[in-house]
N, C-alpha and C positions, 0 to 999 in steps of 0.2 A: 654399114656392114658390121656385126657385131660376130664375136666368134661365141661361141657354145660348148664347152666340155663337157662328155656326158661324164661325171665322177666316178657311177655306179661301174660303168662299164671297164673305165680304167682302173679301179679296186679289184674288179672280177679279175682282167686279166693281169694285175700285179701278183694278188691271191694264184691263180692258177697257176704261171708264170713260177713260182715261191716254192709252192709243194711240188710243183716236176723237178724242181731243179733241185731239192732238198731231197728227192727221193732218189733221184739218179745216182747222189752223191753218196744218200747211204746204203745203197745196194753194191754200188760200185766196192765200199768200201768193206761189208759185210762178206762179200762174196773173193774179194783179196783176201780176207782173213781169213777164211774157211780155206781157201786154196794153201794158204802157207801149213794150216791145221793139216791138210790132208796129207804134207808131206811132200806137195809138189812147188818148193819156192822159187818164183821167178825171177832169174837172173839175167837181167837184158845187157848184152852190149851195149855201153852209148857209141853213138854215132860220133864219127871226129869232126872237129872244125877245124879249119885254119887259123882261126882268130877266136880261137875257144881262149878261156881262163886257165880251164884245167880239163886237165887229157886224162881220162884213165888208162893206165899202162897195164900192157897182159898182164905183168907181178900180179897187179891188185885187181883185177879180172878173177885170176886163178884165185884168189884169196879167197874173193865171195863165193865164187863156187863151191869150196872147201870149202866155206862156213854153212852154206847150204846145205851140204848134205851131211855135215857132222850136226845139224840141227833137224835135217829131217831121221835122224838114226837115233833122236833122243827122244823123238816124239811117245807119248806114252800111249798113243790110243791104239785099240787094236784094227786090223787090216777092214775089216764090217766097217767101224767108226770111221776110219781114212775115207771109204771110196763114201758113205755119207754124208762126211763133209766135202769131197768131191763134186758129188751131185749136188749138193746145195747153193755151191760156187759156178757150175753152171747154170744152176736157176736163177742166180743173182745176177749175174752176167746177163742171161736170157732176158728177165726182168729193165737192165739196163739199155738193152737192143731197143725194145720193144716200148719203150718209154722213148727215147731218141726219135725212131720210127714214126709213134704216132705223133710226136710234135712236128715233123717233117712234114708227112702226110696232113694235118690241120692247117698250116702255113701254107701247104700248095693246094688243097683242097677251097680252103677261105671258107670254115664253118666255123 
């Protein structure tokens, strides 16, 4: 019994594999940047642990939030340019679904 790698096939799907993962990541990142551009910076709670390292305390909760929006009040683009980069950040976003998606759909599909 001898085994056989087909090469070509595993270059294909390293290659393939490569640019989804590289594109997910610059969309993802494109489309956070436009979001913060348009004015709407997100600020998440972290989640608590019990055996966390470190806690963010509401102090420094409220902090960020005030940095947020003294950084969205500096912004220099006009209300037009905000919701375009808005919409953009949803494309990018969309973009990222949709890349996600069809790798889902290819994996359960088997094509």
């Amino acid at each position: 019994m001898t085994v056989s790698i087909d090469w070509t096939a595993f270059l294909l799907v390293f290659v393939a594999s490569f640019i989804g993962a590289v594109s997910i990541v610059f969309f993802y990142a494109v489309g956070l940047r436009l979001l913060v551009r348009s004015g709407r910076v997100p600020v998440v709670s972290p989640a608590e642990f019990t055996d966390a390292i470190t806690v963010v305390t509401e102090k420094d909760l409220r902090k960020a939030e005030k940095q947020a929006a003294k950084a969205a009040r500096k912004n220099p683009l006009t209300e037009g340019q905000k919701q375009l980069a808005y919409a953009g950040a949803i494309g990018c976003f969309a973009l990222c679904a949709a890349a996600v998606i069809a790798g889902i759909l290819i994996i359960v599909v088997g094509h």
